[in-house]
C-alpha positions, 0 to 999 in steps of 0.5 A: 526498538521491538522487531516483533512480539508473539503471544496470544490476542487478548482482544482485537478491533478494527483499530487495535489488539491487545496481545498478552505476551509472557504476562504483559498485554501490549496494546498495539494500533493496527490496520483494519488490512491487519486487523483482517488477517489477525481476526479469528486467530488465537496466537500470532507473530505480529511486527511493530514500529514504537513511535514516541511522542509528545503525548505519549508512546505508542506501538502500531502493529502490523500482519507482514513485514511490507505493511510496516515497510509502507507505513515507515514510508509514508510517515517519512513523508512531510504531513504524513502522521502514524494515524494518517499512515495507519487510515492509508493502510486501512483504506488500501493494502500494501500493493494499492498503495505502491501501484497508486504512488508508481502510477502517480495515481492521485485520485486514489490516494485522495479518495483517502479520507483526510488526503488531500491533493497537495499531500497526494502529490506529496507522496508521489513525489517522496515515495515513488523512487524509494517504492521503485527502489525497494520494490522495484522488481514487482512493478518494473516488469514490462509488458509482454509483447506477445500479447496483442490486446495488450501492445494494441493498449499500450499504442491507444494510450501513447496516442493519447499522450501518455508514456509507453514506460508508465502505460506499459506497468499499468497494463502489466498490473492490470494483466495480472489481476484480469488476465482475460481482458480485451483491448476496451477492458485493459483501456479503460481499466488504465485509464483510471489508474493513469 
């Protein structure tokens, strides 16, 4: 129904802003992600989902398009409220969420507080086709041959019984974010996202 509002922020916490837009202040649930990047600032586009209910209506802000994108999805999931999405997206940005869903990587999602086993399972069953879908070209990129520390992790994990397909797109996250890291690093950084 609202796209997005654009205003001044009247007031803002780690839960929610109130942004005073053409007179009318607009008290919007956020993230602290969002929170984060709305902190500090005076004028702001922010994005929002209205969300009816039984006990009231209510809108949830958001810092970037994806964020709202994530938060629709997880609350497409069964058990999965707007306050469950918002503490989700309070306790991991965007792209943690997505690589922890892709990588089937349930201790992340249930070191969120109110998570559970069965509802991390869930998520990764629900979410992770959509996530791939919608996202696809960020986490489908293979890893690049070239890099021998890299194929020599991904043949240390296939060994250890896990799939070249799946190793192959952690370690490609991994890379990214630790470009200089040896074979032990890439290993062992893998290992706890697998």
């Amino acid at each position: 129904m609202y796209e997005y509002f654009t205003g001044h922020i009247a007031e803002i916490s780690p839960t929610y802003l109130i942004l005073e837009s053409n007179g009318i202040g607009y008290f919007i649930k956020i993230s602290v992600n969002s929170f984060q990047f709305f902190q500090g600032k005076k004028e702001t586009k922010i994005f929002t989902e209205f969300i009816v209910k039984e006990d009231g209506q209510f809108l949830y802000g958001f810092a970037t398009k994806e964020e709202r994108e994530i938060f629709r999805m997880l609350t497409s999931v069964s058990g999965i409220g707007p306050q469950s999405a918002l503490l989700i997206l309070s306790s991991m940005n965007p792209d943690e969420i997505k690589e922890a869903i892709i990588t089937e990587n349930i201790a992340a999602l249930k070191s969120v507080k109110g998570i559970g086993p069965k509802t991390a399972k869930r998520l990764v069953v629900e979410l992770k086709d959509k996530i791939l879908k919608d996202f696809g070209d960020t986490f489908t990129q293979t890893v690049p041959v070239q890099n021998a520390s890299v194929e020599e992790a991904v043949k240390a994990l296939e060994v250890l019984g896990y799939p070249r397909r799946t190793t192959e797109k952690v370690i490609s996250l991994i890379v990214k974010n630790m470009p200089q890291a040896n074979v032990e690093q890439i290993i062992k950084a893998a290992l706890k996202r697998l």
